[in-house]
N, C-alpha and C positions, 0 to 999 in steps of 0.2 A: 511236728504238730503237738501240740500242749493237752496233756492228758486228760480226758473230758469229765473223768471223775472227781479233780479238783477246780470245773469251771463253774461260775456261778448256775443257779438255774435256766436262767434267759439264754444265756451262751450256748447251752446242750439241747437247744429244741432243737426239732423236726423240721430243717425248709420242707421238705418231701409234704408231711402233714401239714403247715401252714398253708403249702401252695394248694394243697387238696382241698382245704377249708377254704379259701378264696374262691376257688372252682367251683366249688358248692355253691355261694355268695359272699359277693363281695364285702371285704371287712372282717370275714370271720378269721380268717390267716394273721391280719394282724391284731385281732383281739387276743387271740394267741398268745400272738410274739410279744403282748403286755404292750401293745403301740394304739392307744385306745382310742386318741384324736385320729390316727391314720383310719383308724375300724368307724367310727364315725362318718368321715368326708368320704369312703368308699361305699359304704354301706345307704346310708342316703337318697342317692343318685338311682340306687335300686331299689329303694322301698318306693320311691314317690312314682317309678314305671309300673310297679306291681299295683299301687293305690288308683292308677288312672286305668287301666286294663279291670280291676275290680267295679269301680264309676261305671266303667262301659258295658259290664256285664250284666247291669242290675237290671237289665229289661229283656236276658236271657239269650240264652247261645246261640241261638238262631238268627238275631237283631245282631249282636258281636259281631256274627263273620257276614252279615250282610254290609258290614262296613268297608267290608274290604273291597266292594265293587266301588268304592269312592279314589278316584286317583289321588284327589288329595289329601284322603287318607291313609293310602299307601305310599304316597309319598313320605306324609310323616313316618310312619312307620319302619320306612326304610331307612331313616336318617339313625332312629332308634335304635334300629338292628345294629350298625354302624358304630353307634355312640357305644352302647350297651357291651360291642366285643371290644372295643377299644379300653371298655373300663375294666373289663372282667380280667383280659390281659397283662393288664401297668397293677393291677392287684394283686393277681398271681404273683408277678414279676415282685411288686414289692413286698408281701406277706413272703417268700423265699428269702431275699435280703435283706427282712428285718430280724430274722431268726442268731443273724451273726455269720462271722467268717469259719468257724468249725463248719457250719453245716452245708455254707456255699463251697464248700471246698470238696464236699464228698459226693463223689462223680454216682452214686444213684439218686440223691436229692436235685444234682444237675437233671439227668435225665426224664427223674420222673415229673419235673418242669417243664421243661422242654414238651414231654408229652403231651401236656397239660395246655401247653399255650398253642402247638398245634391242634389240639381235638378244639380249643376255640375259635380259632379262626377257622376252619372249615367249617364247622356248624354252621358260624355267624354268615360266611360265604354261600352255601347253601341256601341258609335263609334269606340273604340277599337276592339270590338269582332267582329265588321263587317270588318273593315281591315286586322282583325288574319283570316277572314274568308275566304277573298278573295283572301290572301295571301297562302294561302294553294293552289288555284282553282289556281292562277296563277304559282305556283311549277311545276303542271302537264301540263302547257299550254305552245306550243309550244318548249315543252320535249319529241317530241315523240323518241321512241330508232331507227325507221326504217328512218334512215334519209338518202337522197341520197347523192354524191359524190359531186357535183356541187357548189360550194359557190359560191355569187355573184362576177363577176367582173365588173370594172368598173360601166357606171354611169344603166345596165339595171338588173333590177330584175324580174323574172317572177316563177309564181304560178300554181303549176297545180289545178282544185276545180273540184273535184271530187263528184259526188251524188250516193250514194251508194243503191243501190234494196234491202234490208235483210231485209222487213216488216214481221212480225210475221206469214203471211201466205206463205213465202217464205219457200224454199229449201234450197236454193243457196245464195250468195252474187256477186252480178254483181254490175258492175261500170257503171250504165246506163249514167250519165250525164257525157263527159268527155271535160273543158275548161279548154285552153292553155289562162290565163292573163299574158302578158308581159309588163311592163313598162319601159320607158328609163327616165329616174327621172331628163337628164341633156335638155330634150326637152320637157317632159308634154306630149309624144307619148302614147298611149296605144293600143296593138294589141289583139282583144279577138279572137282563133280559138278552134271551137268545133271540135272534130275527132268523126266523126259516130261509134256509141256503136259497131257496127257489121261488123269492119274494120277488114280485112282477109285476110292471102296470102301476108302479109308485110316481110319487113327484117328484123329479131334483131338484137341489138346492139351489139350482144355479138358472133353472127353467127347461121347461120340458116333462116328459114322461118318460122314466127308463123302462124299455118298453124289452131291456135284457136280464136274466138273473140277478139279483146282486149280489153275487157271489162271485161273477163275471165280468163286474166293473172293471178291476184296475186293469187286466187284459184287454177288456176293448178301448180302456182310454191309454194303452199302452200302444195296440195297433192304428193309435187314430181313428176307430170306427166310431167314439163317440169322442167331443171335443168338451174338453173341460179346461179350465185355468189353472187345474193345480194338476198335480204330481198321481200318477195313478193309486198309491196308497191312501193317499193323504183323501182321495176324492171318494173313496170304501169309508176311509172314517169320517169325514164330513157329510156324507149322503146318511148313513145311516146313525149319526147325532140327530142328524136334521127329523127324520123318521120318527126315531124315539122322543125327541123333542127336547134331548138335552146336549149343550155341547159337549163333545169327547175331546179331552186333552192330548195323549197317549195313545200308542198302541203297542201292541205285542206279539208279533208272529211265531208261529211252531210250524213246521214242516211234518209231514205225521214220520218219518222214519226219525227224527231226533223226540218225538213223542215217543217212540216205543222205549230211544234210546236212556232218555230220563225216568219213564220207570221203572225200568231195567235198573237202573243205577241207584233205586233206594229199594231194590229187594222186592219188588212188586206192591199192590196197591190189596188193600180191603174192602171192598164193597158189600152193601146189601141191593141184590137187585129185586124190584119189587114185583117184577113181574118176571115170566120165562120168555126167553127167545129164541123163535124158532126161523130162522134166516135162512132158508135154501140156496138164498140166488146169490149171499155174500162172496164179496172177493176178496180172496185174503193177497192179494198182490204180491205173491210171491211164489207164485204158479202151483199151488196146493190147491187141490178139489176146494170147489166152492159151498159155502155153507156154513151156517154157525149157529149154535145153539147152547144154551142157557137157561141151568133153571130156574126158577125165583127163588131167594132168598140168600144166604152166605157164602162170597168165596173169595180166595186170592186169585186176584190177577197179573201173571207178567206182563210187558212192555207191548207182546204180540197179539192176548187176549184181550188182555185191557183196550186198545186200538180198536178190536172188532165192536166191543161193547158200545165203543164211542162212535165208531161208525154204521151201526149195522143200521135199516130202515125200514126192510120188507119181512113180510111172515105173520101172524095171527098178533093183532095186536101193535104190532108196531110200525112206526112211521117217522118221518124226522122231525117230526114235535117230542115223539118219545125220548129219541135220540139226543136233542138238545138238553132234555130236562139230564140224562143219563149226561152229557157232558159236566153239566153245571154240578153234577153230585161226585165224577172223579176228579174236578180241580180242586174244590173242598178237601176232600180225600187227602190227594198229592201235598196240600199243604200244611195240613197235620201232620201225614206220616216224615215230611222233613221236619217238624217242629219237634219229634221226639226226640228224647234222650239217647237212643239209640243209633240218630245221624248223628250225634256230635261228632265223634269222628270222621264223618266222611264229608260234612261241610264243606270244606274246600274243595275239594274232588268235583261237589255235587256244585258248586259255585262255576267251576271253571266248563263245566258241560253245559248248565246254562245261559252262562255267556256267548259260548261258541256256536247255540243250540238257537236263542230267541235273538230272532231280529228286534228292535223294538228305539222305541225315542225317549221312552222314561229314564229321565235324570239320574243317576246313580246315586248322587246325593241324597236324593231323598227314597231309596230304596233302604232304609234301616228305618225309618221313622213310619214307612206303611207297612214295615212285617212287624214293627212294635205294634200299631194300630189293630194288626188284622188278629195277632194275637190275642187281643185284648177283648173282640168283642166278641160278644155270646154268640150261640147259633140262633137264638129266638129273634136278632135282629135282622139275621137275613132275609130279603124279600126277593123269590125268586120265582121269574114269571118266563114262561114259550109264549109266544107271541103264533101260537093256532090258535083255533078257534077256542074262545069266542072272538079272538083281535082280527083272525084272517078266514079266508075262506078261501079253500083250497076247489082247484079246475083244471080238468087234463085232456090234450085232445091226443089224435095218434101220432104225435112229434114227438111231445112233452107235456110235464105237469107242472102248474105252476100255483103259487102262492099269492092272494091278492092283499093285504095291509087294510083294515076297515080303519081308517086313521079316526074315523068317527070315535068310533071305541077304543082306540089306543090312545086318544087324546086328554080325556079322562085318568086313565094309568097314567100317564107322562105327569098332569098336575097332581095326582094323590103321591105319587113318589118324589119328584123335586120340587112341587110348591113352585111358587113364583120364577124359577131360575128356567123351566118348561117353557119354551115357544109357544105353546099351547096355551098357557094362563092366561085367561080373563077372554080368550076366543072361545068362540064358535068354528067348529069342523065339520065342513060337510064332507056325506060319505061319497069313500070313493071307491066301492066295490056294490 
C-alpha cells in the first residue's frame, strides 16, 4: 500500500466520513470527495422531496398528516420512501468510492458502510410497511357501502356524526348522540344542530309518520318493522336531512367505547361546564354504582368522564337538550386539543385509531381540505342550535317520553341557516305538534 503521507489530498480522504456525510444527505459525501457534479445530481432529488413536504405543510400539521388518510397519497408516498432509500444508498455507496482506492481498501471505512447502507434500508423498510399499513386502513376509510343519495352541491357540505349506544352491556344499538355539521366552505359558516334522541310523531321522507324514536330507525328498518328503499344508515341520514331541511352528504359513526378510547388517546379533554351535574340514576356501564356528578365550571376530563358528561340526562337541571348542547362543546374541544402542537407527535397514532374507530362514507380525499377549512374559521362563526324547545315539545306517558319537532318553527331555522338550499324556502309549514 503506497504511504498516505505522500498521496495527494483527494486520495487521503475519509470513505468512512464521505459515507457518513451522504448518510446525513445526500451529495454531501461527494462534495467532499471534491466530485461536485456527483454532489449536485444526488443532492437535488432531495431538496425538491423536502420543498414538496414543506408546500404541504403550509396549512399546518394537522392538515399534513390528515393527508395520509388519502390512498393515493400514500401511495405516492410510498413510491417516495422507495426512491428516497434507493438514492440515499447508490450515494452512500458512491460518496465511499469517490474518496479513492486507499480508503476503499481500509476494512473500518468498508464496514462503517456497510453499516450505513444497512441502517437505510431498514428504516426505509420500516417506513414502507407502515405506509403498506395504513394504506390498507385507508382502502376501508370512507368506503362505507350504505352510502346516501346526496352528493355535495355547490360551495356547502354537511355531515351527519352519529354516537352510537351498543356498549357490551347493551341489547340494542340506538343512535343516542345525533349532530347535523353543516359547512358553506365559500363563507367559513358553520351550522352544528342536535335532533333529540327521542324525536317522535315526525314525517318521513318517503311518506308516512315515524311514529318510533329516531334514534331507533336503522334498527327497525334493519328488522323490517319499518320498510324503506334504502339502506338502514343511510335512511337515519335521509330522514333527518329531510327534518332539518337540508340535504346531509356524509356520515360519521363512534361507538361510545371507541369514544372513550379516542380521548384517552390525546390525554383527555378541557371543558368549561356551565352548569353542575348532579345524575343519581347515571350508568356508567361498567357495573360501578350509578351516579354522576359535576360541578360548574373547569376540568379535565378522561375518555370515561368525559363519556358521562356526554351522556348523562337526569338530575336538577338537566336533560337531553342539555346533553346535546354539552356534546356539541366536547367535539369542538376534541378538535383543537388534536390541532395542538403538542399532538404533533402522536398524529399518526391518533390517525390510525380513528380510522379503526369511525365508521363513516366521507371521502378521504377531501379530509385535509375540511381540517384546513375548520382550522381556519373563528369561533364567532359557529351557529349552534338543540332542537328543544322552542323547536320541540317534549311528552311522556308511563312507557316512555318522547320529543315532538314543531317543524313549524324549525322551518324558519332551516332557511335563516341554508337560505335557499332548505326544503323549506319560499314554503309554508304547518304545525305539527
Amino acid at each position: 500500500m503506497s504511504d498516505p503521507s505522500r498521496m495527494p489530498p483527494r486520495a487521503r480522504r475519509s470513505g468512512a466520513l464521505a459515507a457518513i456525510l451522504s448518510f446525513i444527505w445526500p451529495g454531501l459525501g461527494q462534495l467532499y470527495a471534491r466530485r461536485r457534479v456527483a454532489a449536485v445530481l444526488f443532492a437535488t432529488p432531495a431538496l425538491a422531496a423536502v420543498a414538496v413536504v414543506v408546500y404541504e405543510a403550509r396549512r399546518g400539521s394537522l392538515v399534513l398528516v390528515s393527508r395520509l388518510l388519502d390512498p393515493g397519497v400514500i401511495t405516492a408516498i410510498f413510491v417516495v420512501v422507495i426512491a428516497f432509500g434507493i438514492l440515499r444508498v447508490l450515494s452512500v455507496v458512491h460518496a465511499f468510492a469517490a474518496t479513492g482506492p486507499w480508503a476503499r481498501s481500509r476494512t473500518a471505512d468498508r464496514l462503517a458502510t456497510a453499516f450505513l447502507v444497512v441502517a437505510i434500508v431498514a428504516t426505509h423498510a420500516a417506513g414502507a410497511v407502515y405506509l403498506w399499513t395504513t394504506y390498507q386502513l385507508d382502502q376501508s376509510f370512507g368506503t362505507d357501502v350504505e352510502k346516501p343519495n346526496d352528493p355535495p352541491t355547490g360551495s356547502r357540505v354537511t355531515i351527519l356524526i352519529a354516537g352510537l349506544d351498543e356498549y357490551s352491556t347493551r341489547s340494542e344499538s340506538l343512535y343516542d348522540s345525533l349532530m347535523v355539521v353543516s359547512v358553506d366552505t365559500s363563507t367559513s359558516r358553520v351550522a352544528m344542530i342536535s335532533m333529540p334522541r327521542d324525536t317522535a310523531g315526525y314525517p318521513l321522507y318517503f311518506g308516512g309518520i315515524g311514529k318510533v324514536k329516531i334514534n331507533a330507525i336503522p334498527t327497525y328498518v334493519k328488522n323490517g318493522w319499518i320498510v324503506s328503499g334504502d339502506e338502514p344508515i343511510t335512511t337515519l341520514v335521509k330522514e333527518i336531512g329531510y327534518l332539518v331541511g337540508v340535504p346531509i352528504n356524509y356520515y360519521a359513526v363512534m361507538d361510545l367505547a371507541s369514544f372513550m378510547q379516542m380521548i384517552d388517546a390525546v390525554d383527555g379533554i378541557d371543558i368549561v361546564s356551565p352548569n353542575a351535574i348532579n345524575d343519581p340514576t347515571y350508568d356508567w356501564l361498567d357495573h360501578s354504582p350509578p351516579g354522576f356528578a359535576l360541578s360548574a365550571g373547569s376540568h379535565h376530563l378522561d375518555g370515561r368522564t368525559a363519556l358521562a358528561y356526554v351522556r348523562s340526562r337526569h338530575g336538577t337541571g338537566n336533560s337531553d337538550y342539555a346533553r346535546a348542547g354539552r356534546q356539541q362543546q366536547l367535539l369542538g374541544a376534541l378538535v383543537r386539543k388534536m390541532a395542538t402542537p403538542a399532538m404533533l407527535p402522536r398524529l399518526p397514532g391518533l390517525e390510525k385509531i380513528a380510522m379503526s374507530l369511525v365508521r363513516t362514507n366521507f371521502p378521504a380525499s377531501r379530509i385535509a381540505d375540511m381540517v384546513a377549512l375548520s382550522q381556519s374559521i373563528p369561533a364567532a362563526n359557529y351557529d349552534k342550535y338543540v332542537l328543544g324547545p322552542p323547536y320541540s315539545v317534549s311528552s311522556s306517558t308511563s312507557t316512555a317520553a318522547t320529543s315532538c319537532l314543531k317543524l313549524d318553527t324549525v322551518a324558519p331555522l332551516s332557511v335563516q341557516l341554508f337560505g335557499a338550499v332548505s326544503r323549506y324556502y319560499g314554503k309554508t309549514q304547518a304545525p305539527t305538534c
